[in-house]
C-alpha positions, 0 to 999 in steps of 0.5 A: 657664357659670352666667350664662344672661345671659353665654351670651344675650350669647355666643350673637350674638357674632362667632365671631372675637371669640369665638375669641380670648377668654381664659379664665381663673381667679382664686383667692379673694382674688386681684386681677384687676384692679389700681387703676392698670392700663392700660385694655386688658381687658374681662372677662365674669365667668362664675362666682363673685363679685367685690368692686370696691373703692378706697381714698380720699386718707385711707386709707379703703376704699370697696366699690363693689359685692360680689358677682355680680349683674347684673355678668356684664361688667366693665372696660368703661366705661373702653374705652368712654370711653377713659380710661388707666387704672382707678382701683378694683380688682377682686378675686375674693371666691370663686374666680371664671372669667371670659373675657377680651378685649382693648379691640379686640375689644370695639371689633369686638363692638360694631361687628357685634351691634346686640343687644349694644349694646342690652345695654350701653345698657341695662347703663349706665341701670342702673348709673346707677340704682343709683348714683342710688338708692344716692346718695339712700340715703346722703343721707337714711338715718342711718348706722345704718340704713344699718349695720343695712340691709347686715347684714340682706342679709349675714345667714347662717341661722345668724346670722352675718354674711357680711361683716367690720367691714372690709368693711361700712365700706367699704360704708358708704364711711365709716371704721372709727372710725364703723363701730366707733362704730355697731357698738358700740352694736348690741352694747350694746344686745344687736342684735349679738355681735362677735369681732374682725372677725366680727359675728353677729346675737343679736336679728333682731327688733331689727334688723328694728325698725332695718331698718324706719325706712328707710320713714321716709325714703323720698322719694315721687319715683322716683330710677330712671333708666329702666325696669328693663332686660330680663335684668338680674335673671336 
């Protein structure tokens, strides 16, 4: 396993629920879990990262998360608030192994390890607090701040950018016509090359310039939720 936290969380499961755990793997691109899908799976993600993602009523693409950290569990909260169905989807961004279990025997685990219930007390005051902080961002940041603060975490050394105009308007959960709107002025002003979808950065110190007004609109108030919770950053 790559995730040290997955194997802290292992380490005091119940053998039996480990003993019916399904290992499984996903190709890059392939859908582990389809928006609509009955609530009947909860998944540990050991290896690779994953894009969680729905479409609006619009047609619209909307990113909510890419990536692997501090997502080792995912497909929980609708076990835990016994909701039908899951409305996003799931799908591999590199070719992910996860381990599988079904709604029961996360009932089983919760009932008989008090250190994974802490785990997933603490796992939701984060979501909590990244949706939070995200929220405040979207509110107070001009979108091409925004634009220019999500290409610089996405920066290759090489310059180019890791993520395609697609997935950064969904990041940005803002359509396409906006994102090419903004997109097109960073070209023009000599910030960035665009190739269809692909994106390179041609000047990091004008990003940078752009990436550094986001100071301008920071509130003085700490929007965080609690306490940064122990092991979720490993």
């Amino acid at each position: 396993m790559d995730s040290r936290e997955l194997e802290r969380l292992l380490a005091t499961c119940p053998q039996s629920v480990k003993n019916r755990m399904e290992r499984c793997h996903y190709a890059q691109g392939e859908y582990i879990i389809r928006a609509g899908e009955t609530a009947r799976w909860v998944y540990l993600l050991a290896k690779g990262r994953i894009r969680v993602f729905y479409y609006t009523s619009g047609g619209d693409l909307v990113i909510n998360y890419l990536g692997h950290k501090n997502r080792t569990i995912f497909g929980e909260f609708e076990v835990l608030q016994e909701l039908p169905t899951i409305f996003y989807n799931v799908q591999a961004e590199t070719d992910c192994d996860t381990l599988r279990l079904s709604k029961d025997d996360f009932w089983r685990w919760l009932e008989r390890d008090h250190a994974f219930c802490i785990y997933l007390i603490r796992w939701q005051n984060r979501r909590s607090s990244d949706a939070s902080r995200f929220g405040v961002m979207a509110a107070l940041l001009p979108l091409r701040v925004r634009t220019a603060v999500l290409i610089q975490e996405n920066l290759a050394p090489d310059g180019r950018v890791k993520i395609d105009k697609t997935t950064l308007a969904g990041l940005l959960a803002t359509s396409m016509r906006s994102t090419n709107r903004i997109v097109k002025t960073l070209r023009e002003e000599g910030v960035l090359a665009v190739d269809g979808e692909n994106l390179r950065v041609l000047d990091p110190a004008a990003l940078q310039a752009i990436v550094d007004i986001r100071a301008d609109f920071e509130p003085d108030q700490d929007y965080t939720v609690g306490p940064d919770p122990d092991g979720l950053d490993d």
